[in-house]
C-alpha positions in Angstrom: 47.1 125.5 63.9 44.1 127.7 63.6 44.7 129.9 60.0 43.3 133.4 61.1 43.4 136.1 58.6 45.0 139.9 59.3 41.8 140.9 58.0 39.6 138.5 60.7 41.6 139.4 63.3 41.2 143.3 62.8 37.3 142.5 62.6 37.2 141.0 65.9 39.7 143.4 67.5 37.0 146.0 66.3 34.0 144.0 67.3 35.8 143.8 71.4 36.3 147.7 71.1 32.4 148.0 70.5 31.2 145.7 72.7 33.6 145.9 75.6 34.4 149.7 75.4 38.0 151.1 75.2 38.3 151.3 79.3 37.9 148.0 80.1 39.5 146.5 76.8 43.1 146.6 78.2 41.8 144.2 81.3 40.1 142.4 79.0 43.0 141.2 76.6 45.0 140.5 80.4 42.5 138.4 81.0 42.6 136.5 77.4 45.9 136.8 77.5 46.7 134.7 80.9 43.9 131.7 79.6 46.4 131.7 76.3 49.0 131.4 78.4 47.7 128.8 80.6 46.5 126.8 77.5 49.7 126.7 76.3 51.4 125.3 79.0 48.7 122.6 79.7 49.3 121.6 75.8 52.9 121.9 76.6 52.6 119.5 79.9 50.8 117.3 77.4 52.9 116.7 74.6 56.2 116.7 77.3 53.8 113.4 79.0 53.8 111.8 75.0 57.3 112.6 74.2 58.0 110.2 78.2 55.7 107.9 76.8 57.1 107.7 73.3 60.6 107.9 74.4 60.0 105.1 77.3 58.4 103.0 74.1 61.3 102.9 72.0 63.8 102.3 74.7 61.4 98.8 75.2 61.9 98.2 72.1 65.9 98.8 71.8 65.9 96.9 75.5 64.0 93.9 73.5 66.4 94.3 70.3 69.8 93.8 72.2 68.4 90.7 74.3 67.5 89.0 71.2 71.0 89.9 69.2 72.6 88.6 73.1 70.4 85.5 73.2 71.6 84.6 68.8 75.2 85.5 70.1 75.0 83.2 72.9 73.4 80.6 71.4 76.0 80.8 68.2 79.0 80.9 70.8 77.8 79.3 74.0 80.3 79.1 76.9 81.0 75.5 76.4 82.9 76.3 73.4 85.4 78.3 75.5 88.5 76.5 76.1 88.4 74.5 79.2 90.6 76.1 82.2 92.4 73.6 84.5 91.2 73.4 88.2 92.3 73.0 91.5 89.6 69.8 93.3 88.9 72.7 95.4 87.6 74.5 92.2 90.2 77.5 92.3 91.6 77.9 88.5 95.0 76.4 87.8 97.7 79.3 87.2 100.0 78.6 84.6 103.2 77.7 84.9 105.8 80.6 85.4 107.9 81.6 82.7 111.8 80.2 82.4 114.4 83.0 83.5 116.2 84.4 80.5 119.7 83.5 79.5 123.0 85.5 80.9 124.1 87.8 77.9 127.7 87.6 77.5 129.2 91.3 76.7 132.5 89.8 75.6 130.8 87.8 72.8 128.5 90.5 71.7 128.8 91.7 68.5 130.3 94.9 68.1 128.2 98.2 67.9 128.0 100.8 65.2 127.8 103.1 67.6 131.1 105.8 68.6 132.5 105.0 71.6 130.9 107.4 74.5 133.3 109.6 76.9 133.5 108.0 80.4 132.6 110.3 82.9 135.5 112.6 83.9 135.7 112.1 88.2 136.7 116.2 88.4 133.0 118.4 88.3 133.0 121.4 86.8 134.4 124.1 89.4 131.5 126.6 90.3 130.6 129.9 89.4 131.8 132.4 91.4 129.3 134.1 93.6 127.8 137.0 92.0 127.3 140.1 93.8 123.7 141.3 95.1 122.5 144.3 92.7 122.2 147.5 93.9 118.7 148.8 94.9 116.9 149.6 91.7 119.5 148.2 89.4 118.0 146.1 87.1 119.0 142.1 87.4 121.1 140.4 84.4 119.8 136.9 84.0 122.4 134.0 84.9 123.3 131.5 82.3 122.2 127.9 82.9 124.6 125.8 83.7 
Protein backbone atom coordinates (compact mmCIF):
# COMPACT_ATOMS: atom_id res chain seq x y z
CA UNK A 1 0.00 0.00 0.00
CA UNK A 2 2.30 2.83 0.85
CA UNK A 3 6.14 1.66 -0.54
CA UNK A 4 8.32 3.06 2.42
CA UNK A 5 12.02 2.48 2.10
CA UNK A 6 14.33 0.76 5.09
CA UNK A 7 16.30 3.76 4.48
CA UNK A 8 13.07 6.41 5.07
CA UNK A 9 12.00 4.67 7.72
CA UNK A 10 15.38 4.82 9.75
CA UNK A 11 15.30 8.70 8.87
CA UNK A 12 12.10 9.22 10.45
CA UNK A 13 12.74 6.83 13.37
CA UNK A 14 15.84 9.23 13.87
CA UNK A 15 14.02 12.45 13.20
CA UNK A 16 11.13 11.17 16.39
CA UNK A 17 14.28 10.46 18.63
CA UNK A 18 15.36 14.21 18.07
CA UNK A 19 12.38 15.77 18.27
CA UNK A 20 10.50 13.77 20.88
CA UNK A 21 13.45 12.71 23.12
CA UNK A 22 14.29 9.11 24.04
CA UNK A 23 11.88 9.27 27.43
CA UNK A 24 8.85 9.93 25.94
CA UNK A 25 9.56 8.02 22.55
CA UNK A 26 8.36 4.68 23.98
CA UNK A 27 4.67 6.45 24.80
CA UNK A 28 4.92 7.98 21.84
CA UNK A 29 5.10 4.81 19.36
CA UNK A 30 1.99 3.38 22.00
CA UNK A 31 0.24 6.06 21.02
CA UNK A 32 0.99 5.55 17.04
CA UNK A 33 0.71 2.32 17.52
CA UNK A 34 -3.12 2.04 18.95
CA UNK A 35 -4.28 4.82 15.87
CA UNK A 36 -2.58 1.95 13.50
CA UNK A 37 -4.44 -0.32 15.06
CA UNK A 38 -7.68 1.37 15.15
CA UNK A 39 -7.19 2.21 11.36
CA UNK A 40 -6.94 -1.08 10.60
CA UNK A 41 -9.84 -2.31 11.99
CA UNK A 42 -12.09 0.56 10.69
CA UNK A 43 -10.52 -0.50 7.02
CA UNK A 44 -11.28 -3.97 8.07
CA UNK A 45 -15.09 -3.07 9.11
CA UNK A 46 -15.09 -1.52 5.69
CA UNK A 47 -14.12 -3.93 3.29
CA UNK A 48 -16.10 -6.86 5.60
CA UNK A 49 -19.48 -4.12 4.76
CA UNK A 50 -18.34 -4.44 0.63
CA UNK A 51 -17.60 -8.06 0.70
CA UNK A 52 -21.97 -8.18 2.38
CA UNK A 53 -22.61 -5.94 -0.26
CA UNK A 54 -20.85 -7.77 -3.05
CA UNK A 55 -21.76 -11.08 -1.85
CA UNK A 56 -25.63 -10.00 -1.32
CA UNK A 57 -25.21 -8.70 -5.23
CA UNK A 58 -24.36 -11.82 -6.77
CA UNK A 59 -26.78 -13.97 -4.84
CA UNK A 60 -29.48 -11.35 -6.77
CA UNK A 61 -28.14 -12.15 -9.54
CA UNK A 62 -27.94 -16.20 -9.10
CA UNK A 63 -31.72 -15.60 -7.46
CA UNK A 64 -32.61 -13.86 -10.93
CA UNK A 65 -30.67 -16.60 -13.05
CA UNK A 66 -32.58 -19.71 -11.66
CA UNK A 67 -36.16 -17.91 -11.98
CA UNK A 68 -35.49 -17.30 -15.51
CA UNK A 69 -34.02 -21.09 -16.32
CA UNK A 70 -37.51 -22.08 -14.01
CA UNK A 71 -39.79 -19.73 -15.96
CA UNK A 72 -37.94 -21.49 -19.83
CA UNK A 73 -38.44 -24.90 -18.10
CA UNK A 74 -41.95 -24.19 -17.35
CA UNK A 75 -42.89 -22.65 -20.27
CA UNK A 76 -41.05 -25.68 -22.43
CA UNK A 77 -42.90 -28.33 -20.13
CA UNK A 78 -46.05 -26.65 -18.70
CA UNK A 79 -48.26 -28.71 -16.38
CA UNK A 80 -50.80 -29.34 -18.97
CA UNK A 81 -48.62 -31.68 -20.74
CA UNK A 82 -48.58 -34.00 -17.65
CA UNK A 83 -50.81 -36.84 -18.09
CA UNK A 84 -54.20 -36.25 -16.96
CA UNK A 85 -55.03 -38.13 -13.40
CA UNK A 86 -58.63 -39.53 -13.01
CA UNK A 87 -60.86 -37.81 -10.37
CA UNK A 88 -63.28 -38.56 -7.94
CA UNK A 89 -66.61 -35.48 -8.63
CA UNK A 90 -65.52 -34.60 -5.23
CA UNK A 91 -62.02 -33.80 -6.71
CA UNK A 92 -60.02 -36.53 -4.68
CA UNK A 93 -57.60 -38.43 -7.28
CA UNK A 94 -58.77 -41.81 -8.57
CA UNK A 95 -56.37 -44.69 -7.07
CA UNK A 96 -55.63 -47.29 -9.40
CA UNK A 97 -56.92 -50.39 -9.52
CA UNK A 98 -55.29 -53.06 -7.15
CA UNK A 99 -53.08 -55.50 -8.50
CA UNK A 100 -54.46 -59.39 -9.31
CA UNK A 101 -53.30 -61.90 -6.59
CA UNK A 102 -50.57 -64.14 -7.97
CA UNK A 103 -51.09 -67.66 -9.07
CA UNK A 104 -50.72 -70.89 -6.57
CA UNK A 105 -47.22 -72.50 -7.32
CA UNK A 106 -47.57 -76.11 -7.55
CA UNK A 107 -44.33 -77.87 -5.81
CA UNK A 108 -45.28 -81.21 -7.37
CA UNK A 109 -44.92 -79.81 -10.89
CA UNK A 110 -41.86 -77.77 -10.31
CA UNK A 111 -38.99 -78.57 -11.97
CA UNK A 112 -36.40 -80.25 -10.25
CA UNK A 113 -33.47 -78.33 -8.53
CA UNK A 114 -29.72 -78.63 -9.01
CA UNK A 115 -29.39 -78.28 -5.69
CA UNK A 116 -28.28 -81.52 -3.08
CA UNK A 117 -30.90 -82.51 -1.07
CA UNK A 118 -30.59 -80.71 2.51
CA UNK A 119 -30.60 -82.90 5.98
CA UNK A 120 -33.96 -82.55 7.69
CA UNK A 121 -33.58 -81.53 11.00
CA UNK A 122 -32.82 -84.41 13.39
CA UNK A 123 -35.79 -83.97 16.52
CA UNK A 124 -32.83 -85.17 19.24
CA UNK A 125 -30.64 -81.71 20.23
CA UNK A 126 -27.32 -81.98 20.98
CA UNK A 127 -26.94 -83.25 24.75
CA UNK A 128 -25.22 -80.32 26.86
CA UNK A 129 -21.98 -79.74 28.10
CA UNK A 130 -21.44 -80.86 31.30
CA UNK A 131 -21.08 -78.16 33.92
CA UNK A 132 -17.66 -77.08 34.33
CA UNK A 133 -16.25 -76.51 37.60
CA UNK A 134 -15.72 -72.87 39.14
CA UNK A 135 -11.72 -72.13 39.10
CA UNK A 136 -9.94 -71.80 42.00
CA UNK A 137 -9.11 -68.34 43.35
CA UNK A 138 -6.31 -66.97 41.18
CA UNK A 139 -6.35 -69.72 38.71
CA UNK A 140 -6.40 -68.47 35.47
CA UNK A 141 -9.88 -69.17 33.33
CA UNK A 142 -9.61 -71.57 30.07
CA UNK A 143 -11.92 -70.12 27.51
CA UNK A 144 -15.02 -72.38 26.59
CA UNK A 145 -15.48 -73.52 23.02
CA UNK A 146 -18.57 -72.10 21.19
CA UNK A 147 -21.05 -74.27 20.69
Amino acid sequence: MFDIAPTELLLCAIVALVVIGPKDLPRAMRVVGQWVGRARGVARHFRSGIDTMIREAEIEEMEKRWAAENERIMREHPPESMVPVERYPDGRPELPAPLPPDPPIDVAAAPPSDLPPSDPPSSDPAPPDPPAAAPAAGEPVAPRPLP
